[in-house]
PDB file with one MODEL, atoms N, CA, C and O in Angstrom:
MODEL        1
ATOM      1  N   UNK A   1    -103.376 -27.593  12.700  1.00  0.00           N
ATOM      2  CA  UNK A   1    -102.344 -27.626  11.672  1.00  0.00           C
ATOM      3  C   UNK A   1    -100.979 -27.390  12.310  1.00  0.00           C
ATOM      4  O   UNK A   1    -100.914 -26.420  13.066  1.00  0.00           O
ATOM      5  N   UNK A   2     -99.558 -28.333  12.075  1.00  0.00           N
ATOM      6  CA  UNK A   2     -98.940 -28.077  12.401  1.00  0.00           C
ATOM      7  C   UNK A   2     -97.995 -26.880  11.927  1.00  0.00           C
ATOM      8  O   UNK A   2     -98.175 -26.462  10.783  1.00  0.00           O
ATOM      9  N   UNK A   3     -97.059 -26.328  12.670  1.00  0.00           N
ATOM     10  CA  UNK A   3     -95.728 -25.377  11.878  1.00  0.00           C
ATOM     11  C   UNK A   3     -95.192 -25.901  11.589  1.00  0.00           C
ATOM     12  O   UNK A   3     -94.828 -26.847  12.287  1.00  0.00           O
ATOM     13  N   UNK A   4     -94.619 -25.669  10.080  1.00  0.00           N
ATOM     14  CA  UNK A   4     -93.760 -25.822   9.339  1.00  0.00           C
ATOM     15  C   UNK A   4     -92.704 -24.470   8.663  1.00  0.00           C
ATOM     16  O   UNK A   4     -93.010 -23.334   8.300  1.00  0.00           O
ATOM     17  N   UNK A   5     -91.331 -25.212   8.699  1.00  0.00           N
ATOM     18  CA  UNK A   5     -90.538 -24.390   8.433  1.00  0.00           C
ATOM     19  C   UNK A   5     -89.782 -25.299   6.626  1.00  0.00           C
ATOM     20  O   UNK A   5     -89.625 -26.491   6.361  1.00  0.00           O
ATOM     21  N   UNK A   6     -89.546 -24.214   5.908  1.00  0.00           N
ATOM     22  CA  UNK A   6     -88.908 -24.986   4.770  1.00  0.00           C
ATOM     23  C   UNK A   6     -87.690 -24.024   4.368  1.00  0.00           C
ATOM     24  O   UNK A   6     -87.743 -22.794   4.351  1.00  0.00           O
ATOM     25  N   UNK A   7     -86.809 -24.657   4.113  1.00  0.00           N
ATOM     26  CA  UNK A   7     -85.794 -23.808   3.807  1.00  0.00           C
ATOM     27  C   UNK A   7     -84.770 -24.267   2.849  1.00  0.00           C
ATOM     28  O   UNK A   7     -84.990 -25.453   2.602  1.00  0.00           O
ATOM     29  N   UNK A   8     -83.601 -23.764   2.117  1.00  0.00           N
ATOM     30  CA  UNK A   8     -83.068 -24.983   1.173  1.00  0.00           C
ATOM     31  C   UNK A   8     -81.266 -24.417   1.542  1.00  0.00           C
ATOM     32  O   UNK A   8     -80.891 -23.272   1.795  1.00  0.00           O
ATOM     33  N   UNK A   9     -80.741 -25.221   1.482  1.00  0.00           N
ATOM     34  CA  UNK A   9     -79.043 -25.413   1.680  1.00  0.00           C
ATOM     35  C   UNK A   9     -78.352 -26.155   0.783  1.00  0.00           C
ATOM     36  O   UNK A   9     -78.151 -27.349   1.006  1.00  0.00           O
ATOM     37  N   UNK A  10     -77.839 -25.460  -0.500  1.00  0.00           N
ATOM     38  CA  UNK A  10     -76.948 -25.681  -1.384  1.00  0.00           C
ATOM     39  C   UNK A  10     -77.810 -26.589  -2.108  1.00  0.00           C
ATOM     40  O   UNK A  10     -78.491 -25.937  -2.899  1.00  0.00           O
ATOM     41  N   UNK A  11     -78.102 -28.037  -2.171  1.00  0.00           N
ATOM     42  CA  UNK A  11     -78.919 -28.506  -3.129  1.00  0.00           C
ATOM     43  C   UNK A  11     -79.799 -28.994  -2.576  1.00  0.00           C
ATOM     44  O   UNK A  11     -80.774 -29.409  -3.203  1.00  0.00           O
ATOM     45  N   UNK A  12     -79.697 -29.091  -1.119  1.00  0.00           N
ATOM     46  CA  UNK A  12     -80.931 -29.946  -0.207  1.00  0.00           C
ATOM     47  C   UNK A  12     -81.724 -29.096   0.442  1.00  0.00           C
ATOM     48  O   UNK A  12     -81.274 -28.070   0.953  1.00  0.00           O
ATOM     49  N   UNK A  13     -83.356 -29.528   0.508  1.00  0.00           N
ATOM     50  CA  UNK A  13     -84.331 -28.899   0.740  1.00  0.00           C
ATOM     51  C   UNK A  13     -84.754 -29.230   2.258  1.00  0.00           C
ATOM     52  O   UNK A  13     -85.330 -30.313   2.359  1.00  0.00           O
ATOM     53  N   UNK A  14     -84.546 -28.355   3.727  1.00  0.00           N
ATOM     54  CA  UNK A  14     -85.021 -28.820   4.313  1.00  0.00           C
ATOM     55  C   UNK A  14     -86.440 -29.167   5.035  1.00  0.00           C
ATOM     56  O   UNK A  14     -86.949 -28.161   5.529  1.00  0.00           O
ATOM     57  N   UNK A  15     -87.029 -30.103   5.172  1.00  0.00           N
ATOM     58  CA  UNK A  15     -88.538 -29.554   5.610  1.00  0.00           C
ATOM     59  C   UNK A  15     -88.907 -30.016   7.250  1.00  0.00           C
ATOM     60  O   UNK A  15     -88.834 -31.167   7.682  1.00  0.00           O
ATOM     61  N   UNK A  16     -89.185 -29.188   7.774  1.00  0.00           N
ATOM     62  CA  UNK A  16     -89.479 -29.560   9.622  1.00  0.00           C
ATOM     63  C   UNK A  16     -91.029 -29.253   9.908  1.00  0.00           C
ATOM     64  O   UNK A  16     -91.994 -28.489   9.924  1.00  0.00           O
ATOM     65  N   UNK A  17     -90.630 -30.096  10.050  1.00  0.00           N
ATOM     66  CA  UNK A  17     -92.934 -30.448  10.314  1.00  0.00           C
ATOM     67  C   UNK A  17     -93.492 -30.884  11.487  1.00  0.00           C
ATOM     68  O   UNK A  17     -93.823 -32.048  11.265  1.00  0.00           O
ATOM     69  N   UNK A  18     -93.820 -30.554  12.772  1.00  0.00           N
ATOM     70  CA  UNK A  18     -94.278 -30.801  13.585  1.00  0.00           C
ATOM     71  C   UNK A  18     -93.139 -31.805  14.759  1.00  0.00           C
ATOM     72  O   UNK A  18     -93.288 -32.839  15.409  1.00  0.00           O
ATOM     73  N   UNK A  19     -91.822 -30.656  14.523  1.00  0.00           N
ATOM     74  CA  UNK A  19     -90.565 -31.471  14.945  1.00  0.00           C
ATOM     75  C   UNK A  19     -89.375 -32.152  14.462  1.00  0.00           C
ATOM     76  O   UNK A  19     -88.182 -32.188  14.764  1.00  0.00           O
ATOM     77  N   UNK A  20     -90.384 -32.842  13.328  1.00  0.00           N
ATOM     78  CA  UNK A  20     -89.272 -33.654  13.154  1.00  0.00           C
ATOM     79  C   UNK A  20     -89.155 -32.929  11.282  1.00  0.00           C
ATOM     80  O   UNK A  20     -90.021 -32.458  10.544  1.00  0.00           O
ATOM     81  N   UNK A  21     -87.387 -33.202  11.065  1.00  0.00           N
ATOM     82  CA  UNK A  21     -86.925 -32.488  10.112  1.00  0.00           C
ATOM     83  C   UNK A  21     -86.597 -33.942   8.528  1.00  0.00           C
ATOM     84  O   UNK A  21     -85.946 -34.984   8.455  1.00  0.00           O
ATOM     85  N   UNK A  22     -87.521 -33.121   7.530  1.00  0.00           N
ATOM     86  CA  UNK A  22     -86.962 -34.307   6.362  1.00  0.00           C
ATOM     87  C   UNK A  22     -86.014 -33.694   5.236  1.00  0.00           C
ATOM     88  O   UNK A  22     -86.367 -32.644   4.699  1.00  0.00           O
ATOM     89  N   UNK A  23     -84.991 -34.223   4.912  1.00  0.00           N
ATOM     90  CA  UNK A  23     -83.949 -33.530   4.047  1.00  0.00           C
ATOM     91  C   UNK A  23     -84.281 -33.940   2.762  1.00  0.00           C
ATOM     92  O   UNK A  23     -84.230 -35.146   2.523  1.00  0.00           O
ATOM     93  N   UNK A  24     -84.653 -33.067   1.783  1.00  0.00           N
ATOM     94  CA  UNK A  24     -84.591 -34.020   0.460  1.00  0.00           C
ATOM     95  C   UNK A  24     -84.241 -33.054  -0.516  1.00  0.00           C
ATOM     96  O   UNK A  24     -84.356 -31.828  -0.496  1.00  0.00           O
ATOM     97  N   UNK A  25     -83.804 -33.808  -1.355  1.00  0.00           N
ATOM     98  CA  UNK A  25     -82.261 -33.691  -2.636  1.00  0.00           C
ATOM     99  C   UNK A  25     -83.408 -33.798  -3.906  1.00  0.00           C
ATOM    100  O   UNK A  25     -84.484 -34.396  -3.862  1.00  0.00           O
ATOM    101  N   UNK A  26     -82.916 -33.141  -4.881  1.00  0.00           N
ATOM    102  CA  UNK A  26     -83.428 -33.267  -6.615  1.00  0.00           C
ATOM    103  C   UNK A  26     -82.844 -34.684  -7.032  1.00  0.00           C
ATOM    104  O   UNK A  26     -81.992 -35.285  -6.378  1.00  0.00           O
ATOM    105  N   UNK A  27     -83.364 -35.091  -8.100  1.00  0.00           N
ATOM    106  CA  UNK A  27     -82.981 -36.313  -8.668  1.00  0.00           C
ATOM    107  C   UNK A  27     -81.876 -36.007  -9.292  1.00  0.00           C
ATOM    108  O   UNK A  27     -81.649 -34.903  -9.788  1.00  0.00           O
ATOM    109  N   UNK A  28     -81.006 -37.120  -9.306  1.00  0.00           N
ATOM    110  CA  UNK A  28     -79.474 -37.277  -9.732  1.00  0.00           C
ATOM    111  C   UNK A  28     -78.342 -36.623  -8.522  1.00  0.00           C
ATOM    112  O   UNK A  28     -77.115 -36.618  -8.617  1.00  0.00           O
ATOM    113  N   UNK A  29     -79.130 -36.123  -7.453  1.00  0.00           N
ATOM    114  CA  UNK A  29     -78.001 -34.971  -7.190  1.00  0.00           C
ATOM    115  C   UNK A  29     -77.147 -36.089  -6.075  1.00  0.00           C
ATOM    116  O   UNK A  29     -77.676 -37.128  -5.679  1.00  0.00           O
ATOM    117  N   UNK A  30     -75.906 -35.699  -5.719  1.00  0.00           N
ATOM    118  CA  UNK A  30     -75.376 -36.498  -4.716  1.00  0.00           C
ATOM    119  C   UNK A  30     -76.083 -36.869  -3.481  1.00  0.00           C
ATOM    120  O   UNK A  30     -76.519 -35.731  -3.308  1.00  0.00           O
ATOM    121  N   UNK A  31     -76.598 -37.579  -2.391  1.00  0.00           N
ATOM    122  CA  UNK A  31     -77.155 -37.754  -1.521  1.00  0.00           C
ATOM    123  C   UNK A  31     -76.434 -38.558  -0.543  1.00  0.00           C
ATOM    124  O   UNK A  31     -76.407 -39.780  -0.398  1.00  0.00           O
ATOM    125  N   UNK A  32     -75.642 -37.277   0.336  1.00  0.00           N
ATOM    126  CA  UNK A  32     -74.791 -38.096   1.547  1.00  0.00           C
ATOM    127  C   UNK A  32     -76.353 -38.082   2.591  1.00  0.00           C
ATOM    128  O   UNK A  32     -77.456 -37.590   2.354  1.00  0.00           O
ATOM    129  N   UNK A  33     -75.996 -38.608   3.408  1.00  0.00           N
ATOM    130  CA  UNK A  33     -76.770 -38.730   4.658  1.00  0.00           C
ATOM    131  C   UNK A  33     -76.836 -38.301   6.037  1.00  0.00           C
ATOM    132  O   UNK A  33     -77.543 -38.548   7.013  1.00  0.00           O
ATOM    133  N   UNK A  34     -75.732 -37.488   5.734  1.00  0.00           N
ATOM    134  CA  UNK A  34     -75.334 -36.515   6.685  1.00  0.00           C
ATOM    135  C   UNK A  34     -75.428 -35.038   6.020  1.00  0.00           C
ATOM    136  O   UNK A  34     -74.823 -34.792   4.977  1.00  0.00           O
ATOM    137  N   UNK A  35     -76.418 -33.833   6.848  1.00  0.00           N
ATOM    138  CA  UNK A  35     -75.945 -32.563   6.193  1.00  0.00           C
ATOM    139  C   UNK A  35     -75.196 -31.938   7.187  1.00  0.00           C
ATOM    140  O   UNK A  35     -75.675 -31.908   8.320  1.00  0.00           O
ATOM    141  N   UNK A  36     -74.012 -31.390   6.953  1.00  0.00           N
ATOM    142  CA  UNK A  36     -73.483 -30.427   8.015  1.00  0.00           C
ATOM    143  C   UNK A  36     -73.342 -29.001   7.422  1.00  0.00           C
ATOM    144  O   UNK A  36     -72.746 -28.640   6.408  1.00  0.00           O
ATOM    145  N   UNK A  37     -74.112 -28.230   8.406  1.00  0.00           N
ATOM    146  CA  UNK A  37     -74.076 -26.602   8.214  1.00  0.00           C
ATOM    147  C   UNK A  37     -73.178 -25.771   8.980  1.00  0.00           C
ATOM    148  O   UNK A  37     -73.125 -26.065  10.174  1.00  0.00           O
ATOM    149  N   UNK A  38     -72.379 -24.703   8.556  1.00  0.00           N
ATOM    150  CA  UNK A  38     -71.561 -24.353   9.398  1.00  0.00           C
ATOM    151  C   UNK A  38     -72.000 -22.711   9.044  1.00  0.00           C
ATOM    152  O   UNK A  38     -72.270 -22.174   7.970  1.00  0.00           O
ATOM    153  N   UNK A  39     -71.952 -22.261  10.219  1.00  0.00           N
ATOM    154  CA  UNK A  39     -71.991 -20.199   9.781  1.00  0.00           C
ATOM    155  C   UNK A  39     -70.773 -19.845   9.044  1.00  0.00           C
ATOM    156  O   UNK A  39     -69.771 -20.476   8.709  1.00  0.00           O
ATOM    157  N   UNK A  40     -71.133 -18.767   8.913  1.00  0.00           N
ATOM    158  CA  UNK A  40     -70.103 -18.121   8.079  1.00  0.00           C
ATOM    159  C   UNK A  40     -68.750 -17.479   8.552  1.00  0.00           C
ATOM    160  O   UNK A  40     -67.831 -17.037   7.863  1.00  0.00           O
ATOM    161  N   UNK A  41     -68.882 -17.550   9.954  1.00  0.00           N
ATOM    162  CA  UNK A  41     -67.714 -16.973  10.943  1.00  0.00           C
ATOM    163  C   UNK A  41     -66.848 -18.135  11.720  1.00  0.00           C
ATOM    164  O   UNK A  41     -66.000 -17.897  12.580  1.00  0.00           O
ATOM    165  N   UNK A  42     -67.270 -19.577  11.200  1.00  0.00           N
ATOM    166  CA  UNK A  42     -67.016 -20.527  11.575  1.00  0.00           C
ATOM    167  C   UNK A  42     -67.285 -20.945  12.843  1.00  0.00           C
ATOM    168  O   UNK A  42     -67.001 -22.085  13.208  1.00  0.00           O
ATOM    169  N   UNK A  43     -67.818 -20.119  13.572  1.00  0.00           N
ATOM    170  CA  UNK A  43     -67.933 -20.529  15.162  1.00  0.00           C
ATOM    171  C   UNK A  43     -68.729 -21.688  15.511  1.00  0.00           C
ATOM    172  O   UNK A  43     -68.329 -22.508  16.336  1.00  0.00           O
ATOM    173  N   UNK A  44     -69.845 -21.787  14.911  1.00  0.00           N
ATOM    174  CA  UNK A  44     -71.058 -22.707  15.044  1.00  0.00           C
ATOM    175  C   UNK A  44     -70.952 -23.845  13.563  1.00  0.00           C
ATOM    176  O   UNK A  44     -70.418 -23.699  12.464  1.00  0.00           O
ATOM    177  N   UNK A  45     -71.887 -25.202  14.304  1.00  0.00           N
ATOM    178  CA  UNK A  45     -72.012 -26.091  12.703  1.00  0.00           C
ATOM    179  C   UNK A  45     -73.232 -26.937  13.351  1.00  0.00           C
ATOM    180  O   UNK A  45     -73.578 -27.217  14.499  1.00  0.00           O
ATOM    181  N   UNK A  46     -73.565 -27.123  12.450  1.00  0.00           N
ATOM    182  CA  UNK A  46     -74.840 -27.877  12.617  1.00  0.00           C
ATOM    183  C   UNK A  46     -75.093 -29.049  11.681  1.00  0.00           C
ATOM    184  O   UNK A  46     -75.109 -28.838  10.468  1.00  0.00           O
ATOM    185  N   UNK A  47     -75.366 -30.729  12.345  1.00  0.00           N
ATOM    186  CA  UNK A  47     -74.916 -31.586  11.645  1.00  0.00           C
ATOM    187  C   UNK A  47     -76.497 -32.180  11.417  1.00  0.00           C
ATOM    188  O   UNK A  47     -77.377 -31.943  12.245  1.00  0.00           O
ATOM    189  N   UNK A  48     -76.685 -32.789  10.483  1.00  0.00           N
ATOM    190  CA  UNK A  48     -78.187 -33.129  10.560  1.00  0.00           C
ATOM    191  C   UNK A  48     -77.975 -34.682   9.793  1.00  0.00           C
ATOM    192  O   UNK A  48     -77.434 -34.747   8.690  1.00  0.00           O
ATOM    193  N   UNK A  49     -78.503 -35.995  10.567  1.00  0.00           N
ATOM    194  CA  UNK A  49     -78.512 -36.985  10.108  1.00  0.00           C
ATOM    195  C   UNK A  49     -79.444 -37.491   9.385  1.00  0.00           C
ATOM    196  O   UNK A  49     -80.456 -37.163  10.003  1.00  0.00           O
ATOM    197  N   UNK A  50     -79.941 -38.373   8.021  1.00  0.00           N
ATOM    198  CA  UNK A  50     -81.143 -38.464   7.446  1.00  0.00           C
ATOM    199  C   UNK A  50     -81.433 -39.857   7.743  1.00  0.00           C
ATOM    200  O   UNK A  50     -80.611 -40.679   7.336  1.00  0.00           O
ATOM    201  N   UNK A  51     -83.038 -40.510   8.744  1.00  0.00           N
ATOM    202  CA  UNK A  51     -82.721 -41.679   9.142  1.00  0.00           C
ATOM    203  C   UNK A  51     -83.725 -42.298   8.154  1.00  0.00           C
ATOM    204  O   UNK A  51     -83.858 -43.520   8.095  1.00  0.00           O
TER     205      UNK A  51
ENDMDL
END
């Protein structure tokens, strides 16, 4: 069985499953294709593309 991590960011749900990461959104909600995460101290961001 693989590890999985799930976690959710503002309206998108992320799910990483054996590497590779799937982003998915509730129905109706906006769906860019890019998520970018940034900390809270601004130092770091983290951009995540949905292919």
């Amino acid at each position: 069985m693989d590890k999985y991590l799930i976690y959710q960011i503002g309206e998108a749900i992320l799910l990483e499953v054996g590497g590779v990461t799937n982003i998915i959104y509730p129905k109706g909600a906006d769906t860019p294709d890019t998520l970018i995460v940034e900390s809270k101290d601004g130092r770091y961001s983290l951009k995540i593309k949905a292919v």
